[in-house]
N, C-alpha and C positions, 0 to 999 in steps of 0.2 A: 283393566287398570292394574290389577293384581301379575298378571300373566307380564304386563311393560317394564311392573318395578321389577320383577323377577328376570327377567332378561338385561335390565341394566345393571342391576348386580352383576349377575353374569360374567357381564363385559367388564364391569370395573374389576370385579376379583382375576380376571386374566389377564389384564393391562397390567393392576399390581405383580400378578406375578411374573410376567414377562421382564417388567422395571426391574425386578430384584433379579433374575438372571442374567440383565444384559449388567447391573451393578454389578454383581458377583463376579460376573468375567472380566470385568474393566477395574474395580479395586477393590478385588479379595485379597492382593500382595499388602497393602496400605491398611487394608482395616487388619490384617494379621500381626502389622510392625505396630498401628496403635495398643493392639493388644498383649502384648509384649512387652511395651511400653507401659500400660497400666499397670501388670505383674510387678514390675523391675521399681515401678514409683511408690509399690502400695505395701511393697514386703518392705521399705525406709521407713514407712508410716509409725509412730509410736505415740503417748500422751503428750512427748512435749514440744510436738506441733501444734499443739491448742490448748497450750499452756503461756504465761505471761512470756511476752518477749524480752530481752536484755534491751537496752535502750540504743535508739538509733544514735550514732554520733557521725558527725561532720568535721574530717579533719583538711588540711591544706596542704600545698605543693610539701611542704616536708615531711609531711604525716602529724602535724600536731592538732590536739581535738582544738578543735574552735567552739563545736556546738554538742552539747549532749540534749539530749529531746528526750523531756519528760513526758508522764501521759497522766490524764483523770482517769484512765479505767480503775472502774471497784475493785478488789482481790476476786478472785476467783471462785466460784462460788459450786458447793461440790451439787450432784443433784440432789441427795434429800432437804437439803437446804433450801431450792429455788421455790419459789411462789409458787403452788397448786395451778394457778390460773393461767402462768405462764405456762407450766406443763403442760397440762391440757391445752389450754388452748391455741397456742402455734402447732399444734399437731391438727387441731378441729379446721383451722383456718390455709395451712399452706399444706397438708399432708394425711390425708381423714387414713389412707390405708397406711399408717405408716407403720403399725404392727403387724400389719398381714405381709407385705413384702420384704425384701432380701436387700434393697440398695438401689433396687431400680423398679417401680412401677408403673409395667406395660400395660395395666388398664389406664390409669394416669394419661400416659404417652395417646394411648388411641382415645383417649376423652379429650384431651386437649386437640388433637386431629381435627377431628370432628367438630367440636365448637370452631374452629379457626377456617375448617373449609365450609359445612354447611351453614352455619351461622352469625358467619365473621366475627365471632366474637375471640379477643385473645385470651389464653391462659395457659401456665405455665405447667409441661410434663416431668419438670425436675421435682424429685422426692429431697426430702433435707435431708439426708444424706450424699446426694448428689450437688444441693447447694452448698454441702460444707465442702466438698470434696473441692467445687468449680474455685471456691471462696479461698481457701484456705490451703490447701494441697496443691494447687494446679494452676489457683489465682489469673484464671484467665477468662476473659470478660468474651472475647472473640466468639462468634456465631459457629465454629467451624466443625465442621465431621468430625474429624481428627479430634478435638476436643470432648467433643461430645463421647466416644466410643472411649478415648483413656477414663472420663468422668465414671462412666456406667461401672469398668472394670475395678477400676477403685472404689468407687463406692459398694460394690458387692463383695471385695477383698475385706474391706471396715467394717462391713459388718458381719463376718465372721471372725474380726479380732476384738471387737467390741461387743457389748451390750446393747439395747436399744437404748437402755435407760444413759448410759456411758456415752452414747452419740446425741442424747436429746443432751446432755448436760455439756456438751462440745459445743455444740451450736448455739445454744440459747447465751453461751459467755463468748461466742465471738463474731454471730453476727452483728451487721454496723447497722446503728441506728440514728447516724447523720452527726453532726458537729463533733466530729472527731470522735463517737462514743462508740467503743465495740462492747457489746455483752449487755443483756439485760439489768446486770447490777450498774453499770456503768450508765449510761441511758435514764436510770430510775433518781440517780444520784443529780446527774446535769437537769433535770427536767422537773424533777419534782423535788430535788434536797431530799429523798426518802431512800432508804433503804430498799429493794426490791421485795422484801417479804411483806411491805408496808403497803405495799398497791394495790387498790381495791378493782375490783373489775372494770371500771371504767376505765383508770388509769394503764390497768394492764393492756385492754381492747386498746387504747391509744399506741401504747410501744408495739405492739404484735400487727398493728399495721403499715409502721413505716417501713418494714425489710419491701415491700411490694412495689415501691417507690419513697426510694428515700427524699427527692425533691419535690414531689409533688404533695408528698404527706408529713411534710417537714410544720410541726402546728407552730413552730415561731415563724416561721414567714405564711406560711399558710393556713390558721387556721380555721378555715370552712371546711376546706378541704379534709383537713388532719379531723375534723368532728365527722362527715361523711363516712368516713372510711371508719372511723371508730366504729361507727353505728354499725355500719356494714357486719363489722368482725362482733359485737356484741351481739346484732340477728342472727349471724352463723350459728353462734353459740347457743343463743336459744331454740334455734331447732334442733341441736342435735341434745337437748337437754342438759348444757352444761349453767342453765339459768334460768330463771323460772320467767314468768312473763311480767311479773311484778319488778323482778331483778331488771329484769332489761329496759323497762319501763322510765323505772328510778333513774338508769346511771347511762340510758341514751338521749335523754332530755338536758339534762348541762348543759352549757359552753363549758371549752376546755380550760379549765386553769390551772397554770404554770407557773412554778417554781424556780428560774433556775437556777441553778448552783455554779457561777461563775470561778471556778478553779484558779488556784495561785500558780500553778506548776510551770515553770519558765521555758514554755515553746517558741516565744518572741524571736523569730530570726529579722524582723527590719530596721532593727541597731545597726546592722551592717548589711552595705547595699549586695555585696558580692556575695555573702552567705544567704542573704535572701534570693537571689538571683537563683546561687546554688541548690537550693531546698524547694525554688521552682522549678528547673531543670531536672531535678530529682522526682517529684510529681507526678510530672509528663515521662518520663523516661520509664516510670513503673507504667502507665497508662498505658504505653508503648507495648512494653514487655509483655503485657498481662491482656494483648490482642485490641486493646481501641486505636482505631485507623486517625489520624489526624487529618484535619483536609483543610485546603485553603481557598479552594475556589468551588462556585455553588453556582445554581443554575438559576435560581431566585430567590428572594429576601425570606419568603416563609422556610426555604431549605437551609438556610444560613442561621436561622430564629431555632430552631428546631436541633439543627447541632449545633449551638451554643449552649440552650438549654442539657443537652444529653453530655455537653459536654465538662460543662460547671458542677453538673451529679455525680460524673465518673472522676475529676479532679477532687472533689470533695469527698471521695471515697479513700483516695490515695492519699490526700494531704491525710486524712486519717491515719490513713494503713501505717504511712511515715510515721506519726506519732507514736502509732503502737509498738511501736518497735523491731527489735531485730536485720538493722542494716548499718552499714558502713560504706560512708558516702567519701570516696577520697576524690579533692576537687586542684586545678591547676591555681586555685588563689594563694596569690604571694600579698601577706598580709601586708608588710612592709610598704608594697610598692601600692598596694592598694591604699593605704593609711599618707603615704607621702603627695599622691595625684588630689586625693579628697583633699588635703590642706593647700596645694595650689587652685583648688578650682574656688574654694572659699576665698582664698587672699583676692582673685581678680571681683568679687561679687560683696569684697570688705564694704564698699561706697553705700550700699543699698543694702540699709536696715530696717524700711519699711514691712508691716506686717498687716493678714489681711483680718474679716472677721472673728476667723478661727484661730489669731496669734502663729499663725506658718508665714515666715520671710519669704517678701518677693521684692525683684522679680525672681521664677525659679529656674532653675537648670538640670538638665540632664547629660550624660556624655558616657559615651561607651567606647572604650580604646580596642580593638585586636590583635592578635598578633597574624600577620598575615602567612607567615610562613604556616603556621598549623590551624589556623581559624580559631582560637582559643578566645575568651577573652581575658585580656592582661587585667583590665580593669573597669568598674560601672562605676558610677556615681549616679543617685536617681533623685539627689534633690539638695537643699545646702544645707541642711543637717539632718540626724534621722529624730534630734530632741524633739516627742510631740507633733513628730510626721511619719508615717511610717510608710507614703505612697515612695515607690520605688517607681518614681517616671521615665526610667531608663529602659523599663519592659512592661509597663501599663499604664503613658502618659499618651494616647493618639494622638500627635497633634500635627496640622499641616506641615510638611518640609520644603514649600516654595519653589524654587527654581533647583536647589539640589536635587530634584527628582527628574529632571531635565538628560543628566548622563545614562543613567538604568534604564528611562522610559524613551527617550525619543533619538538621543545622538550614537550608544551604542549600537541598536538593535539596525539604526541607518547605517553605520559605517560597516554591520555585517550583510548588508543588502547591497553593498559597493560604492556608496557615500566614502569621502574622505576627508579628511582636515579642512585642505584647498578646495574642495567642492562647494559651487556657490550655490545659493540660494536666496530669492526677493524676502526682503523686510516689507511688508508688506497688508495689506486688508486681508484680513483672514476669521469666518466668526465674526463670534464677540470679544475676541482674544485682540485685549490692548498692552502696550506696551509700558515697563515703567517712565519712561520720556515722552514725550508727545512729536508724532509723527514717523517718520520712518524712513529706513534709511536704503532703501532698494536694493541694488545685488551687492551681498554679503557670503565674507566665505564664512565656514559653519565654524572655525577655531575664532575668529573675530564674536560671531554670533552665541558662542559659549561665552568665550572672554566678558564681554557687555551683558550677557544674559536678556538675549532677545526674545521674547516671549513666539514671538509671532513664527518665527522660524521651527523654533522647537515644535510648536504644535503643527505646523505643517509636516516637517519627518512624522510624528506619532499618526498624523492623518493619512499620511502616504502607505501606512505599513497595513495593508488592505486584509493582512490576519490577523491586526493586533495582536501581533509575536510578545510583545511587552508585559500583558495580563497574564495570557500565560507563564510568562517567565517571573513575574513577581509570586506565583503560586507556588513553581518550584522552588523559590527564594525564600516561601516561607513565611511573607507577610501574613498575619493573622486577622489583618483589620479589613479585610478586602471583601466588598460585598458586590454583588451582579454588574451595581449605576456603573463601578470601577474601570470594565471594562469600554473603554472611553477615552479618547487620544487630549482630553482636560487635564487627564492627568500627568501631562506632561509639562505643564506648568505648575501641578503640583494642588490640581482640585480634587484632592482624595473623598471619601463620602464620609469615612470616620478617621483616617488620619494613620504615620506611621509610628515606631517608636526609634531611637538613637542607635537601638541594637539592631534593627533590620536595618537599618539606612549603613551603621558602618559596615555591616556582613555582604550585605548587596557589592558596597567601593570594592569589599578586600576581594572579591570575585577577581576583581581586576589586574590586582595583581598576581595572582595566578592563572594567568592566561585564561579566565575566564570561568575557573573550576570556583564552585561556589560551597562550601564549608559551612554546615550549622553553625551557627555561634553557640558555645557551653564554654563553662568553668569546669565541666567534671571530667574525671578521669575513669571513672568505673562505681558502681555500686554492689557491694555484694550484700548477700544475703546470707545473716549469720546461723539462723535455724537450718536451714536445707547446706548448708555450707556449698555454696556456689555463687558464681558468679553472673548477677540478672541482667549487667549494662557495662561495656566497654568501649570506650569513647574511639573509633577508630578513623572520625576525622576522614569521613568518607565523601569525597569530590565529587560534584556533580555538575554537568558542564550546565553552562548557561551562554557564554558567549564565545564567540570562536578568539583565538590567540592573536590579531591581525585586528579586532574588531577592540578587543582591551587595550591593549596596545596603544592603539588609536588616539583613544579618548582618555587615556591616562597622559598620551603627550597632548592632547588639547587642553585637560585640565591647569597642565603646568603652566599653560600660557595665561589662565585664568589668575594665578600667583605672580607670575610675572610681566603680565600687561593689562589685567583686567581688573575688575573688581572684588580679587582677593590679596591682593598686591601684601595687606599688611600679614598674613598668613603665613610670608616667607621667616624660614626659620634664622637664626643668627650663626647656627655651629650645625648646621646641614643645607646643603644644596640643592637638592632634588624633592621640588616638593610637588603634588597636584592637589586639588582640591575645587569647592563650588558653593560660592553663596547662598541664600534662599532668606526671601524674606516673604510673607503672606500678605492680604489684603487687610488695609489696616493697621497694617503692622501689629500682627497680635503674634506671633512665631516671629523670631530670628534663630537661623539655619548656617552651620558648615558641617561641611564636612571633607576631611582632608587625608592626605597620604602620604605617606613615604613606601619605598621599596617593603623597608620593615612591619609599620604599622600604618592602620588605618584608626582616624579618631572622627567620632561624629556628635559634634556639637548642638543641643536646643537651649533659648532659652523663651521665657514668656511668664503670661502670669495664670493661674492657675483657672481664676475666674475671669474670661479674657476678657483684656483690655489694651488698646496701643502700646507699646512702648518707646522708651525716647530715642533719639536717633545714636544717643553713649548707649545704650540696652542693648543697643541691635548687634552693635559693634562686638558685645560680649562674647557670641558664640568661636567667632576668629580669635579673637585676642587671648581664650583661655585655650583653642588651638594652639598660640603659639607656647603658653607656658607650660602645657603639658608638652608639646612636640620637644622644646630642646630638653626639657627633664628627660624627658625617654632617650633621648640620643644618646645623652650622657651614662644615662641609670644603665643601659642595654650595650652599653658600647659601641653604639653603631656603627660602621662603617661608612665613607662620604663615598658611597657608590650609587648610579643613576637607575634607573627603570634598565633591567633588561630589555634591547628589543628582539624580538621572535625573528627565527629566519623565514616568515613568512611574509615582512615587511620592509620595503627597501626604502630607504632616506634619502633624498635628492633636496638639499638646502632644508627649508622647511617643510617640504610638501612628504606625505606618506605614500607609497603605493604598494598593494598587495601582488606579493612573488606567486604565483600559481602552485595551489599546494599543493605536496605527495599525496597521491592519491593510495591508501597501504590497501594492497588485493588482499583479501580472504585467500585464505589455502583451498576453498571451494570453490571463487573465482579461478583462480589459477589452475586448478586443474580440468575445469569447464572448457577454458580458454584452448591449453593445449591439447585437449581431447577434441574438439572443435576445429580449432587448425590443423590435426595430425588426420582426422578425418574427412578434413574438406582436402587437402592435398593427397589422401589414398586416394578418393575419389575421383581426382583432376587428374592423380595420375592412370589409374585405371579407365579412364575417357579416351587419353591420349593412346595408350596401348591398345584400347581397342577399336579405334579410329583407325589404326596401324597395322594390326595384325589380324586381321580379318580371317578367320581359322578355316584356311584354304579359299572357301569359299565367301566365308562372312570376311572371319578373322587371319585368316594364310598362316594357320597352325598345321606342323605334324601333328601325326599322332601321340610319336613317343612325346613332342613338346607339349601336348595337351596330357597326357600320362604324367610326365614329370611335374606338371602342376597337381594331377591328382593325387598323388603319393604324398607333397608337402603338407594338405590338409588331413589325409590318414596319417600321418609320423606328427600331428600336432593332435591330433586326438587322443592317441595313441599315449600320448606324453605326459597329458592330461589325466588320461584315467589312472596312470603310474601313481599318484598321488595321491593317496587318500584324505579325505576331508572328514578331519576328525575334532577340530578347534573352531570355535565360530570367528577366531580371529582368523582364520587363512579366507573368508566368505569373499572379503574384496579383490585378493589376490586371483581365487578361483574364477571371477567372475569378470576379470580382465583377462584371464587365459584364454576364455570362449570368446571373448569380445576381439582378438587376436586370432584367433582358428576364425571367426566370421570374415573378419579380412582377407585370409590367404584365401578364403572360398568364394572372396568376390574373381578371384582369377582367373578360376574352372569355368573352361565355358562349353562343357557337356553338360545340357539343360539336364537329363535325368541325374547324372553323375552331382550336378549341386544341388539338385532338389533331394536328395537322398544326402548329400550331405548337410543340409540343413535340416533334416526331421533330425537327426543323431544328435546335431547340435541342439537342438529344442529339447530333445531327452535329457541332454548330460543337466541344463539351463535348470530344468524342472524338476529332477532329483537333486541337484542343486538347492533348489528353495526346500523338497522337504526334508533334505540332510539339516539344514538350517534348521528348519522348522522342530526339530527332533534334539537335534544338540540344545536348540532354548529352553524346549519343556526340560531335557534332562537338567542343565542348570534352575529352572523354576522347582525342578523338583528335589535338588539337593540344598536351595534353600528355604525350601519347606520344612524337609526332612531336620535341617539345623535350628529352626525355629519353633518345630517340636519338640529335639533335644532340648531346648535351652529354656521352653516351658516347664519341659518333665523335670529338669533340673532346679527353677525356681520352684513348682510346689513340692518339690523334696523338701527344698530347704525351708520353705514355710510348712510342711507337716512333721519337719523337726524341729524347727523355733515351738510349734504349737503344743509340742508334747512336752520339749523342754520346759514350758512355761508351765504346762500344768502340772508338772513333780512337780518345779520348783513351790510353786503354791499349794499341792496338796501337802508338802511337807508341814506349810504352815496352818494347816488348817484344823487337824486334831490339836495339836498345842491349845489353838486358840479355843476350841469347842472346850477343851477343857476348862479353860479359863472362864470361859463364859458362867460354865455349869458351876463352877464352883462360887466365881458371884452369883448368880440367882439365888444359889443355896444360902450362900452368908450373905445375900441381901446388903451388897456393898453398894457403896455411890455408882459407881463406874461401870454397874452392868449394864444400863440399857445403853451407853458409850463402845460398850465389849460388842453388845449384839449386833448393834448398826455395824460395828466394824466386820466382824463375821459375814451379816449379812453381803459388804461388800465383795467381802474374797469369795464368798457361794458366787455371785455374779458374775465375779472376775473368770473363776474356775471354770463355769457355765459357757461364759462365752467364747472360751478355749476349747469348746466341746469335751470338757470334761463330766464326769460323773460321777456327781455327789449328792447324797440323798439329803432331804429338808430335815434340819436337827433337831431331833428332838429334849426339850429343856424341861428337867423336872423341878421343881418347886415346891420345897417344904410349907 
């Protein structure tokens, strides 16, 4: 048995080591640049990276603040001052070595290994100094190498600038401990109204366990959980003797009870709908930044459950982060025009001042305006006032959108399958899928069948589309409400399983006018980061195709016909001519749905009621009619132009009907040289057939000699020619290797079998020195980027073992002065001494951790 495990070791310690040689050879260049990269982040590092931040502020298209974001975090709390309990114990509980190690602990690392492979259990190999570093320096949530290797470098960097005691006092005031609180004093204040030094172990074992999971040990929504986990962290402590058994006894028997301390500090952005949109889009944009992957399509309901959850933990970390400060959010909102659209959508919704049990006006509305040229949006509105509502149902209202989902999901993705306007299709028994009229109207063309909004037709395209091209394309689009059932040609009528919101419905339209490219909806313009002075988000408005230019096109002049013969008739504008758009109304009539367009903008209309219930048949009406009062405001406010839908030249117009022009198809430069290297070599070929069909050399061929000579001389004077050249640039490699590919042709000509067989080995030599010239010129480049990556190491710890020395004159200078001062309070037994010593004692530490050398002071006393 002994002899088995010993041979399986064996083999696993050579497999590991094999794994790290074939790693080392494949990305030793990548971990060198992360490494470098750590150097370059970690000599910027100083105190007031993890010190209070200037306050985050949100200003609009002209730069004026709109929002200044306050915060409840406590003042900063220095280490002699933090709770004992704290101290010790987030060191007992997330870090037992964390005095033995440097920034990085590799027994950690192989302890966590090992619980994770031999006994599936998880836990984490990051030391606190690694999670200050991921948290706060680095701010990056992402799983990745790269990440991980700058984390390590920097955190071994910090703490050789720092103290241990300097880095516990870092962490414990900025890790987050959920509703917005970073820092233990902060945290103690929200939760218990107490002071941090006021916390008795119970209380503390409760904060010291939420950094582990701040969702799941969150004790105002959970606390079973949040008592568990206390207990957990109180057992810790009492094995490693930081409690007696009695202690743990006492104070792991409670329930938890909570104080909270509801803060007055004005972070309220849902007064306004587009600043709140803003300060969402800001959220997800740090989420972004700082490595969480966004996703919209899932594979099933518990995979969807699961990143929702992970993903409302990580949003609630950054809505945080936002509050704590340190950013400058500059966004495209034009307050004006956003303050003037809000008072028209009010004036159409003046009639109905009914209100529900919770005093909020219905029925409600929602409407998201874009601008389609840059995807932006111009304007939200997420309800008909924000007085005592603060739901902003313009980007977290799900609600069905009816038959307007009918263009995105079934008539589009048709008309890029080879569907047309005039292409017919039976009204017809299809499903369960009834129509709004009773009965049905047989062969229908599909612009008739938009116009009328034929249910049955529609879901026939989504049924025909045998990839459900449409699911995946609402992924790319972005929808966030989309779960597994979705994928389902139902949806074509507009049977979502949770519904969309007014901002995906107008982002999806404005696709359309840009030939198909589909544009995030945001208000923002960039976020920077005032501490690190950089810039973390720049809106660049980056297009991503969804539908081809022939297929938009399409269904943007079928929508027109919806305005003008169908059932959006009243939609048409008074002072613009070119309008498309598309009804939707739900079962029940609980949702009324537009959504419409112009060249310029796209605007998407809901309205309903909140706790659904029918609406009247004037209700339904609403969502067009405040279409139209915002559409001619915008004409006017924007100056629009009375210009039509561009049509693409991939589309030809014959009276009404469309037909698609056969597109350019553009070659790759890879294509194309395939291509002619492929013809230039099938016609050597055909021609070297034909000659030798012809000239049968005397006997074969009816060659001289000297004509069989004068062939062989052309491939020695190309050889020849060849080696003239030396290959000293890795850029001549493709040139070189069309010259031999040139010398192989004229040798197809030779037709003395020894005479080309000896000139083919030649050619195989020159082929083969060839690759290891190659081969040679790349190490030397590998090696002069090496070489440069050592300098510019040797170069950064110059400059940080000069910062280091500098700093420690600069505080040795102050350190006699103060010893004096000290000694001389002791002696006259002033107020201020043990004030003097503590502060002494700091600069000892400071000095200390600069690797300097100063001996412990000694204080005489009369």
């Amino acid at each position: 048995m002994r002899k088995s495990l010993k041979y399986c070791l064996l083999i696993f310690l050579v497999l590991i080591i094999v794994l790290i040689i074939v790693f080392c050879h494949k990305y030793l260049g990548e971990v060198q640049k992360d490494i470098t990269d750590g150097y370059v982040i970690s000599s910027d590092v100083n105190e007031k990276n993890f010190h209070p931040k200037q306050p985050t502020v949100i200003k609009d298209n002209a730069n004026n603040v709109m929002k200044t974001l306050t915060h409840s975090q406590a003042d900063y709390v220095p280490y002699q001052q933090i709770n004992p309990m704290l101290r010790k114990g987030i060191v007992a509980v997330e870090d037992r070595r964390y005095y033995q190690h440097h920034g990085v602990d590799l027994t950690g690392v192989v302890r966590a290994l090992t619980l994770s492979v031999f006994h599936r259990q998880v836990q984490g190999g990051s030391t606190l100094t690694q999670q200050l570093v991921k948290n706060i320096i680095l701010k990056d949530q992402s799983q990745s190498f790269d990440r991980k290797i700058k984390e390590m470098v920097i955190a071994q960097q910090i703490e050789q600038k720092f103290s241990k005691q300097k880095i516990l006092e870092f962490y414990l005031n900025n890790v987050y401990l959920g509703h917005g609180c970073y820092g233990m004093g902060s945290a103690a204040q929200y939760y218990f109204s107490k002071n941090q030094n006021q916390l008795n172990p119970g209380q503390a074992a409760l904060l010291i366990g939420i950094p582990n999971n701040q969702v799941l040990y969150d004790p105002v929504v959970h606390p079973t959980a949040a008592k568990n986990r206390r207990n957990t962290v109180l057992y810790s402590w009492y094995q490693q003797g930081l409690l007696s058994k009695a202690q743990f006894n006492h104070y792991s028997h409670p329930n938890i009870k909570l104080q909270i301390h509801n803060f007055t500090y004005d972070n309220d952005v849902s007064q306004d709908y587009a600043l709140n949109y803003a300060a969402d889009n800001a959220v997800k944009q740090l989420m972004t930044a700082h490595g969480f992957e966004m996703k919209y399509l899932f594979n099933s309901d518990q995979e969807k459950n699961e990143y929702r959850s992970r993903y409302s933990q990580v949003y609630d970390k950054y809505y945080g982060e936002l509050l704590n400060g340190g950013f400058i959010i500059k966004t495209t909102i034009n307050q004006d025009l956003q303050q003037q659209l809000l008072k028209i959508v009010q004036q159409q919704y003046a009639n109905y001042n009914q209100r529900d049990a919770e005093g909020k006006l219905e029925p409600q509305v929602a409407s998201t305006i874009i601008d389609n040229q840059t995807g932006n949006v111009l304007a939200i509105i997420g309800g008909r006032t924000t007085q005592d509502d603060q739901l902003n149902r313009a980007i977290s209202a799900y609600r069905q959108p009816g038959s307007t989902a009918k263009p995105i999901i079934a008539y589009a993705p048709a008309f890029e399958r080879g569907y047309a306007p005039q292409s017919r299709v039976i009204d017809g028994p299809v499903g369960n899928v009834q129509n709004w009229y009773s009965g049905y109207r047989g062969s229908v063309t599909l612009r008739q069948a938009l116009a009328d909004s034929i249910n049955t037709v529609a879901f026939k395209l989504a049924l025909s589309d045998k990839d459900k091209s449409f699911y995946q394309l609402l992924g790319k689009m972005q929808f966030q409400g989309l779960y597994p059932a979705d994928n389902n040609p139902i949806l074509a009528v507009g049977g979502f399983t949770k519904g969309v919101t007014t901002t995906e419905m107008a982002s999806a339209y404005s696709s359309f006018a840009r030939n198909g490219k589909f544009v995030a909806p945001s208000n923002l313009k960039s976020i920077e980061d005032t501490v690190n002075n950089r810039t973390i988000y720049q809106n660049t408005h980056t297009k991503v195709p969804i539908y081809n230019s022939s297929a938009s096109y399409m269904i943007i002049n079928a929508m027109q016909s919806v305005v003008t013969n169908g059932l959006g008739k009243n939609a048409a504008l008074h002072n613009y001519s070119y309008v498309a758009g598309k009804t939707g109304t739900t079962d029940f009539n609980h949702d009324g749905y537009f959504v419409g367009m112009t060249p310029r903008f796209t605007i998407a209309n809901w309205t309903g009621y909140d706790h659904q219930q029918p609406l009247t048949e004037d209700q339904l009406h609403l969502p067009i009619q405040t279409f139209r009062a915002e559409g001619e405001f915008l004409v006017d406010y924007l100056k629009v132009p009375n210009t039509d839908f561009k049509v693409p030249n991939t589309v030809r117009r014959v009276g009404d009907s469309l037909y698609v022009r056969q597109e350019a198809v553009q070659k790759s430069v890879a294509q194309i040289i395939t291509e002619n290297y492929l013809a230039f070599n099938s016609a050597e070929i055909n021609a070297n057939k034909n000659r030798l069909n012809n000239l049968d050399y005397r006997l074969i061929y009816h060659l001289t000699k000297k004509q069989e000579q004068e062939r062989e001389q052309v491939v020695k004077r190309a050889i020849e020619k060849y080696q003239q050249v030396p290959f000293n640039e890795l850029g001549q490699y493709n040139q070189k290797v069309a010259q031999l590919q040139k010398i192989r042709y004229k040798n197809e000509n030779v037709k003395r079998m020894t005479a080309k067989a000896e000139f083919n080995r030649t050619i195989m030599d020159l082929q083969r020195d060839l690759n290891l010239k190659q081969a040679q010129l790349q190490a030397q480049k590998e090696n002069t980027r090496l070489a440069n990556f050592e300098a510019e190491k040797s170069q950064i710890e110059a400059e940080r073992e000069a910062k280091r020395k500098a700093n420690v004159d600069r505080l040795m200078k102050q350190y006699q002065p103060l010893l004096d001062k000290v000694k001389t309070a002791y002696q006259n037994d002033t107020a201020d001494k043990e004030q003097l010593k503590q502060q002494l004692e700091r600069l000892i530490n400071e000095i200390r951790s600069y690797g300097g050398n100063v001996p412990d002071p000694v204080i005489e006393v009369n």
